[in-house]
C-alpha positions as CSV (number, residue, x, y, z in Angstrom):
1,X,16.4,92.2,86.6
2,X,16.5,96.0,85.8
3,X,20.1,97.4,85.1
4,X,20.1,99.7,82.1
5,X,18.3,101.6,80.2
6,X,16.4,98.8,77.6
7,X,16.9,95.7,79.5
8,X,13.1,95.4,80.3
9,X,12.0,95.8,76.3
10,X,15.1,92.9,75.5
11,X,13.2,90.9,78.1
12,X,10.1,91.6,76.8
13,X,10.7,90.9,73.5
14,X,13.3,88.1,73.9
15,X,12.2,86.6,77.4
16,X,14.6,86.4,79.8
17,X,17.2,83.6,80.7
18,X,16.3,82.6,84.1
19,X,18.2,79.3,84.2
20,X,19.9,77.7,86.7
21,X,22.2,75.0,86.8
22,X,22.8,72.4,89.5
23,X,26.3,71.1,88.8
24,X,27.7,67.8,89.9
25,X,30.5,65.5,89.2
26,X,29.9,61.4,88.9
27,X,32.6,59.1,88.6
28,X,29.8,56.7,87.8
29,X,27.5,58.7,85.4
30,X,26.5,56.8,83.2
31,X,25.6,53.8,85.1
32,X,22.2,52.9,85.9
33,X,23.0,53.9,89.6
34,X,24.7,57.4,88.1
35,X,21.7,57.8,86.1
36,X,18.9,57.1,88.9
37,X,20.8,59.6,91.2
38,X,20.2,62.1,88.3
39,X,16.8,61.2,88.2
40,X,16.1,61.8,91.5
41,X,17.6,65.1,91.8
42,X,15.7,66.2,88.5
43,X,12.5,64.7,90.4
44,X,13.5,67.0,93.6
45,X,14.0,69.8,92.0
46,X,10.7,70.2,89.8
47,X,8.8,70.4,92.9
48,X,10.3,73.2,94.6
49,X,8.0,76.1,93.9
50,X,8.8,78.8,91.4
51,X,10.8,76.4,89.2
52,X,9.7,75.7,85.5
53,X,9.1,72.2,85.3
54,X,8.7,72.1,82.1
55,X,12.1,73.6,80.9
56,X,13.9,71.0,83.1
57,X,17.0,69.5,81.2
58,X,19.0,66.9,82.2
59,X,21.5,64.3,80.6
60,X,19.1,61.0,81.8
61,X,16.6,62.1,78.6
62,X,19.7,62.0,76.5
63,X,21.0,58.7,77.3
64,X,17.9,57.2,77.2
65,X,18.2,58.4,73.1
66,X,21.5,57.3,73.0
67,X,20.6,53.5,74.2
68,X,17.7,53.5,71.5
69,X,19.2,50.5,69.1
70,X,18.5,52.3,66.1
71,X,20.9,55.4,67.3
72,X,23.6,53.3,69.6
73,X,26.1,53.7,66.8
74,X,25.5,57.5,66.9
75,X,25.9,57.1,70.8
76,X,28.8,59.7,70.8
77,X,27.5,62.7,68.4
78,X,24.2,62.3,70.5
79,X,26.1,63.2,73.8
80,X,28.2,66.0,71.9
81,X,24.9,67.8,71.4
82,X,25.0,68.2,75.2
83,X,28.7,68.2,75.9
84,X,29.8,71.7,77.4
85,X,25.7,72.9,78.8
86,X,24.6,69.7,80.8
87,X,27.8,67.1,80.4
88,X,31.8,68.1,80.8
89,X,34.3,67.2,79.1
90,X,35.4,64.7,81.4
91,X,32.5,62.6,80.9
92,X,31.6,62.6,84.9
93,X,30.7,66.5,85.2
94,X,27.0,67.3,84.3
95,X,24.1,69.8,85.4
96,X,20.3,70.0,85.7
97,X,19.3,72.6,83.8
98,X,16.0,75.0,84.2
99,X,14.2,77.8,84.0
100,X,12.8,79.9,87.2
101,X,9.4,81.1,86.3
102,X,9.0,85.2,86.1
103,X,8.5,86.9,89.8
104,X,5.0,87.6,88.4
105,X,4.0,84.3,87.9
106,X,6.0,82.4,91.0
107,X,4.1,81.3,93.8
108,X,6.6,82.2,96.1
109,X,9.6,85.0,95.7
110,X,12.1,84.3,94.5
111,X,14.5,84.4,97.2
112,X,12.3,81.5,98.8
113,X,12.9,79.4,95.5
114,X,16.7,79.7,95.4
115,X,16.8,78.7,98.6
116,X,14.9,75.3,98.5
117,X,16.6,74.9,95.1
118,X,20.3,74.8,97.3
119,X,18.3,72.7,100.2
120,X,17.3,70.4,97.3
121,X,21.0,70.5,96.2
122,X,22.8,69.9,99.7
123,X,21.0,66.7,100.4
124,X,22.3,65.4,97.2
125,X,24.7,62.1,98.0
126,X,27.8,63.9,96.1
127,X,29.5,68.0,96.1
128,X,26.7,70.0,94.2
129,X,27.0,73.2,92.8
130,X,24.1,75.7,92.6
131,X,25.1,78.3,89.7
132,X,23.0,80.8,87.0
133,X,22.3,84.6,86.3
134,X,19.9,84.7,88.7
135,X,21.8,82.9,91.5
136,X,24.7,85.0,91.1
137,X,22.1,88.2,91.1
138,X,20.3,87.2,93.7
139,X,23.4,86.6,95.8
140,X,25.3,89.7,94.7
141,X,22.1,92.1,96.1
142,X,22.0,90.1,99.5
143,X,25.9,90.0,99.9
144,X,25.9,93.6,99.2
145,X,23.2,94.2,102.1
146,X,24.8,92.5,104.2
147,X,27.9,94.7,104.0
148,X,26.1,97.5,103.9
149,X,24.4,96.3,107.1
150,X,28.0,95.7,108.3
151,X,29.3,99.1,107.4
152,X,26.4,100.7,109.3
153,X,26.5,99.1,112.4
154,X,30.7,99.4,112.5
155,X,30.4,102.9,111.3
156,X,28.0,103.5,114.2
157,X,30.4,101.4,116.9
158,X,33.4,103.6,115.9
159,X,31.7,107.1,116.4
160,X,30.5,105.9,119.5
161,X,33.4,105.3,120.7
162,X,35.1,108.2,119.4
163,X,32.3,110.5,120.6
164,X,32.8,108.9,124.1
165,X,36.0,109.6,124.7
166,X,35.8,113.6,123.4
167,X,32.2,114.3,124.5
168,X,32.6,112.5,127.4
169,X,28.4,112.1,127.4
170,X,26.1,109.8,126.9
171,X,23.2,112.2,125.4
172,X,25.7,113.1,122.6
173,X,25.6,108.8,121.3
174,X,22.1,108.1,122.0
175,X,21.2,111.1,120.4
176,X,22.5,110.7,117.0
177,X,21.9,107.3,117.3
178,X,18.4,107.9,117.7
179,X,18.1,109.9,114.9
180,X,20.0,108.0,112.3
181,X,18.1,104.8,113.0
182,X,14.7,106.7,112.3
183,X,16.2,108.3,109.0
184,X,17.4,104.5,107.7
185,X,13.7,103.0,108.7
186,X,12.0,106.0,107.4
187,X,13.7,106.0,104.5
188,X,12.6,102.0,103.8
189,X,9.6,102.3,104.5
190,X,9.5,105.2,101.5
191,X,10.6,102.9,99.3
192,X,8.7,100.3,100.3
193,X,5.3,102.0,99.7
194,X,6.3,103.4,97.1
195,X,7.5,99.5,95.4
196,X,11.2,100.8,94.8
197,X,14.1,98.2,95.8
198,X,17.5,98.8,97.3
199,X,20.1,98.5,94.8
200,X,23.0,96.7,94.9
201,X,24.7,100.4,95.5
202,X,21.7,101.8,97.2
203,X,22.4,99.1,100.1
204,X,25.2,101.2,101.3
205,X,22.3,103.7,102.7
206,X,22.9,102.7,106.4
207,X,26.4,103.9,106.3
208,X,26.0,107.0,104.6
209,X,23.1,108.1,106.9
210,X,24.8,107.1,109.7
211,X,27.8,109.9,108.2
212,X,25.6,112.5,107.8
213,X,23.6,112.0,111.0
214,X,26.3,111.9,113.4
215,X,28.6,114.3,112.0
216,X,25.8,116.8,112.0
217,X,24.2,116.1,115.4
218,X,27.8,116.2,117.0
219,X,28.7,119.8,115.8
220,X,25.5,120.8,117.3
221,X,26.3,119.0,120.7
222,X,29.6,120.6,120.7
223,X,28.0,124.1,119.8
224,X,25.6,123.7,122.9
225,X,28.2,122.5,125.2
226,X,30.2,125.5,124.6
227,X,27.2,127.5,125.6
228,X,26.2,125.9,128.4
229,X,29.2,127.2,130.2
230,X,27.3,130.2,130.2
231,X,23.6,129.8,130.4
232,X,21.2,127.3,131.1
233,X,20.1,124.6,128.7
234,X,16.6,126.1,127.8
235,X,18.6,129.0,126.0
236,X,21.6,127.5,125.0
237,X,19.1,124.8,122.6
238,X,17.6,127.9,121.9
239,X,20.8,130.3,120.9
240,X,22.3,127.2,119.0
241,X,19.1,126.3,116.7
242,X,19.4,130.5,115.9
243,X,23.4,130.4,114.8
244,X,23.5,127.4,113.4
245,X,20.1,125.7,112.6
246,X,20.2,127.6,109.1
247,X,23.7,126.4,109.0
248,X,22.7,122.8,109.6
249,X,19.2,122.7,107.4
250,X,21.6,124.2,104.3
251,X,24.2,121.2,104.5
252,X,21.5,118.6,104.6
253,X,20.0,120.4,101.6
254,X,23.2,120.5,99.5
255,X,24.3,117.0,100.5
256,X,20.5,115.9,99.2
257,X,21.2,118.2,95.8
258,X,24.5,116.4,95.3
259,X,23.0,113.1,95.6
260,X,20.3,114.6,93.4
261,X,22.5,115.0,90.7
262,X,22.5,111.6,90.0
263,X,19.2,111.2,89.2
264,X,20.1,112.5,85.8
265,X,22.1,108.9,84.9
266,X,20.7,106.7,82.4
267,X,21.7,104.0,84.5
268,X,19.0,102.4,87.1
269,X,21.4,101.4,89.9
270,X,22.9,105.1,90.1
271,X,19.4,106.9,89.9
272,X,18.2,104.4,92.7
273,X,21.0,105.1,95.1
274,X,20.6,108.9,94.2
275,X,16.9,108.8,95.0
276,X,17.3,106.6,97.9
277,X,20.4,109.0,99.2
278,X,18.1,112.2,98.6
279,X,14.7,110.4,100.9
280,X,17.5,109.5,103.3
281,X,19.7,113.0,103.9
282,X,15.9,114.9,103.9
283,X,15.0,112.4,106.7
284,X,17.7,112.9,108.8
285,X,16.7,116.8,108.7
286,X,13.1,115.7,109.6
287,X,14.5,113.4,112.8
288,X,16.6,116.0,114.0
289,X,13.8,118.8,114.1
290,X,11.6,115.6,116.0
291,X,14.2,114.4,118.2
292,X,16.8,117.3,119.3
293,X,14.7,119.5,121.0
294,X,13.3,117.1,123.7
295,X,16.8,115.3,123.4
296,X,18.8,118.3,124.3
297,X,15.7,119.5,127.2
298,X,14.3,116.3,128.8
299,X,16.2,114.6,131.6
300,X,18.9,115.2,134.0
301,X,21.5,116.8,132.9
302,X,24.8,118.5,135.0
303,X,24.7,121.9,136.1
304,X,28.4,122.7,134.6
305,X,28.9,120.0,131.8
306,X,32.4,118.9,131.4
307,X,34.8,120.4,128.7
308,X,35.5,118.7,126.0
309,X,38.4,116.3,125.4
310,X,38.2,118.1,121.7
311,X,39.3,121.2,123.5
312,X,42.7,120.1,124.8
């Protein structure tokens, strides 16, 4: 995981606590039945791919110590050693505990052996808990895209609507939609050649884009409609790329040299959405100087377009 400045050098010279603990509670633990179920999970769990078998932890070994007749009197002190990381204080709570092997050296990602590890854990006869740093990271960068996802897609249901009713034309939704999809896949596919990851903040790009996109591309429609009233479309694209194209290339400039700015922090997530935000307000000038022209010029279109709802 990469969050500030120095936490690949800890890693490095440290190593990195990947561990994850599959948590459980057993009325009967320390039967022979409680202890064979734990068995059988550790057994599970050290063949799903990516996981360290060789870190693998569990309170079976430590029992199987404790019933040696030379330290059954020290039965108790054994178990403390594990109270509180693999057994609870209750005496019923416990966990398998291990490592996930680095990215680098996993057969499969990583997201593939989290989820096998919770398959592994929901077919297990009793509740099971699937916890660790790199579960809770892991689920905290997937749960962010997801809202980000979210956010895009209502962001782009709302100005739909909204352009709809004050537009009143269908040219001025597909339009920005158009060109705020191709910014968003544009913009990943940057990133993705170029091995750089969404952040957890940088997931919020489908939104933003979507922002800048639309508000843009609807001033423009408005601008053109307003001429239209008075020539035909071939010169009103023309007459409205010559006011306000300069206009429109010098807001998606600035808004790229404010997100810019951040590229100064020290702190990974902020320079990756800054970067990520700069790719993606440059390619919505790109789409727009792709799209708009035969957007505005190809297809029917009526001879006196209807005045704005805005207007009234």
């Amino acid at each position: 995981m990469v969050g500030v400045d120095g936490t690949d050098d800890l890693q490095r010279l440290f190593g990195g606590d990947e561990i994850v603990f599959v948590c459980f509670t057993d009325p009967d633990l320390f039967t022979d039945a409680g202890q064979g179920r734990v068995s059988e999970l550790s057994n599970r769990l050290m063949d799903v791919p990516g996981v360290d078998v060789d870190s693998m932890q569990s309170i079976v070994r430590t029992v199987e110590i404790a019933n040696v007749p030379i330290f059954s009197s020290r039965r108790e002190q054994l178990l403390d050693f594990s109270r509180r990381v693999i057994l609870g204080d209750d005496g019923q709570t416990t966990a398998v505990a291990f490592r996930i092997k680095d990215q680098k050296d996993s057969p499969v990602s990583r997201a593939q052996t989290l989820a096998e590890i919770n398959r592994v854990a929901a077919a297990a006869p009793f509740e099971t808990y699937v916890v660790g740093e790199p579960v809770l990271v892991h689920d905290m960068f997937r749960y962010a895209e997801e809202d980000g996802e979210w956010m895009g897609w209502a962001a782009s249901i709302l100005l739909v609507l909204v352009i709809l009713f004050f537009l009143r034309s269908l040219r001025a939704v597909v339009l920005p939609f158009i060109i705020v999809q191709c910014a968003i896949v544009w913009t990943k596919a940057v990133l993705f050649h170029s091995r750089m990851q969404l952040s957890m903040v940088s997931s919020i790009l489908g939104s933003l884009v979507t922002i800048i996109g639309v508000s843009t591309v609807v001033y423009m429609s408005l601008f053109y409609n307003n001429l239209r009233a008075e020539m035909d479309r071939a010169k009103a694209f023309r007459q409205t790329i010559r006011i306000i194209g300069m206009d429109v290339f010098w807001v998606c400039l600035t808004t790229a040299a404010g997100f810019g700015a951040q590229l100064s922090s020290h702190l990974h997530p902020v320079q990756s959405f800054g970067l990520t935000m700069v790719i993606g307000s440059l390619l919505v000038l790109v789409a727009m100087f792709l799209v708009l022209p035969g957007g505005f010029l190809i297809g029917p279109e009526r001879e006196q377009p209807q005045r704005p709802r805005g207007e009234q």
